[in-house]
MIKOL-529858 format. One record per residue: residue in three letters; y, x, z of N, C-alpha, C, O in turn. Coordinates in steps of 0.2 Angstrom, whole numbers, plus 5000, padded with zeros to 4 digits. Example, Ala and Ser with C-alpha at 12.3 -4.5 7.8 and 13.67 -1.06 7.14 Angstrom:
2
ALA497250665039497850625039498450665039498350715042 SER498950645035499550685036500050645039500650675040 
% end
This chain:
110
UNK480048884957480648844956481248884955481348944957 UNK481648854953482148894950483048834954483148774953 UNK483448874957483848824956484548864953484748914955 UNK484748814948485448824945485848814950485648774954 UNK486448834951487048824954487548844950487648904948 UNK488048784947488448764943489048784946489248754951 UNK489648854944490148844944490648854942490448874936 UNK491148864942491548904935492248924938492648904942 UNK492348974932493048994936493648934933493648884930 UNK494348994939494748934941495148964936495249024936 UNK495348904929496048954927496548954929496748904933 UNK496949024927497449044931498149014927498249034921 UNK498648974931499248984928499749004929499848984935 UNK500249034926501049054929501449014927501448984922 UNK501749004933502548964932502849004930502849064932 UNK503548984923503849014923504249074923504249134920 UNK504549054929504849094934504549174937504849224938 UNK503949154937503749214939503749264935503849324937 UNK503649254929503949314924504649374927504649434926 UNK505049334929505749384932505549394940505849444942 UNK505249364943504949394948504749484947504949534949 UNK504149464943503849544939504249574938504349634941 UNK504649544934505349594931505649654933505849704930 UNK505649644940506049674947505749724951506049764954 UNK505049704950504549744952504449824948504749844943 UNK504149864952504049914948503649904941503449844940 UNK503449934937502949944931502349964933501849934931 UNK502350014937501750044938501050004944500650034947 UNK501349944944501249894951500849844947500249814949 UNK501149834940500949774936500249754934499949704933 UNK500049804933499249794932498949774939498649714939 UNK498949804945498749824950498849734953498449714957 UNK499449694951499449644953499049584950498849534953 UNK498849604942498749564936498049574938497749524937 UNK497749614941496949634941496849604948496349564948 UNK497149604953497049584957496949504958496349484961 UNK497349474957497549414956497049374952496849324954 UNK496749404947496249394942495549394947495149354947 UNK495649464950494749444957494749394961494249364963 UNK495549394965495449364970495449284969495249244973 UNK495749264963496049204962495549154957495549084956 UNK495249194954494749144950494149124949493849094945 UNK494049144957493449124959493249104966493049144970 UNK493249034969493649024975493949054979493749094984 UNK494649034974495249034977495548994984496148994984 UNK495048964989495448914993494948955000494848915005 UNK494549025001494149055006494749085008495149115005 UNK494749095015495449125020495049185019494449175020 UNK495149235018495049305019495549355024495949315026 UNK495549425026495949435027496549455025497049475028 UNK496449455015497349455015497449385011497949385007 UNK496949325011497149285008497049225012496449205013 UNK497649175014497749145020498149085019498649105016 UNK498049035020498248955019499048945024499048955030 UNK499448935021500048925025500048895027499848845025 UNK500348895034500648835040500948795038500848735038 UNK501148805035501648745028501848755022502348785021 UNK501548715017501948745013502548755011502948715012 UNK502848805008503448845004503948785000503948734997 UNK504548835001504848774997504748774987505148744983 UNK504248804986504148814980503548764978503448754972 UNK503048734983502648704982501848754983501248734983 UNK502148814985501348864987500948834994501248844999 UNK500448824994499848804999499648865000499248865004 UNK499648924997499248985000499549054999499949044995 UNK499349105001499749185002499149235000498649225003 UNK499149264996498649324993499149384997499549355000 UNK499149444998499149504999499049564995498449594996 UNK499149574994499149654990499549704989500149704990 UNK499249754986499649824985499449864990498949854995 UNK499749934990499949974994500449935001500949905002 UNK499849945006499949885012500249845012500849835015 UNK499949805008499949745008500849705005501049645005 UNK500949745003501949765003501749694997501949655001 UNK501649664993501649604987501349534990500749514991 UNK501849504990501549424989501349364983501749324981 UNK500949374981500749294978500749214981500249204984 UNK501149174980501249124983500649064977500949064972 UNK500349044977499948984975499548934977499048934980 UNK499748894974499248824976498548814970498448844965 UNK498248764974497348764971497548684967498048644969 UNK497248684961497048604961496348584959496248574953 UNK495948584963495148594965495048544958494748564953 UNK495248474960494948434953494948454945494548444941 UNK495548494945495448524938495448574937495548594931 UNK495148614943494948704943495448744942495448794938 UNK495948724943496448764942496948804947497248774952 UNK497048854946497648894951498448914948498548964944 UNK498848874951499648874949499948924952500048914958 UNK500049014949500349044952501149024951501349004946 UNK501549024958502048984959502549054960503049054957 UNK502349104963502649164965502849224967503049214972 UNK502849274966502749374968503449384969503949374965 UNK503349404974503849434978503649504981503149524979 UNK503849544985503949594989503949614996504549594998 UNK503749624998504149585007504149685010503749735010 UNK504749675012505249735014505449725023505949705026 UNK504849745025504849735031504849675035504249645035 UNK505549625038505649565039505849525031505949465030 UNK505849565028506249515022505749485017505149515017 UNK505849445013505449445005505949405001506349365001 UNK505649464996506149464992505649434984505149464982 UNK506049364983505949364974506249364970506649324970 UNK506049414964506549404960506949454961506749504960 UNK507649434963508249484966508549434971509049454974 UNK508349374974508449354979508049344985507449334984 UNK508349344992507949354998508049275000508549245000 UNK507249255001506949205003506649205010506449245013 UNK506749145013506549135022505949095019505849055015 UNK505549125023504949065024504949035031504548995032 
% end
């Protein structure tokens, strides 16, 4: 007997914005994000791991979840799932600088 098990990945999409996020970022980051995001994100993406964890509340951008990456962990991805239409809305990367994070060029509270 044989069983299928039907799944598919999630597509990924960027807001906007997040392009000038990148911006800001170093260069030599940008793959290392783009790759990352790609493993961790398009194939359920809604498993708490330990650098990818469900926020106590959502963000004021609309993100339901936090990815982690880089060189400790120093890069955040902020996005939300939409399970019905398999889809993942990257909302936003930032940096986080100790207590701060920073998107874009501006510092943001969570």
């Amino acid at each position: 007997m044989v069983i299928v098990t039907s799944w598919r990945a999630y597509e990924l999409l960027y807001a906007p914005v997040v392009k000038g996020h990148l911006r800001v970022l170093e260069l030599k980051y940008h793959s290392l994000i783009r790759d990352t995001i790609e493993l961790r994100l398009k194939h359920h993406p809604e498993i708490e791991t330990t650098n990818r964890k469900p926020l106590k509340r959502p963000v004021f951008f609309g993100a339901t979840w936090e990815l982690r990456i880089g060189p400790n962990n120093r890069f955040r991805v902020f996005y939300k799932v939409d399970r019905s239409n398999h889809r993942v809305a990257i909302l936003a990367i930032g940096e986080k600088q100790g207590q701060r994070l920073i998107l874009g060029r501006e510092e943001v509270q969570l």
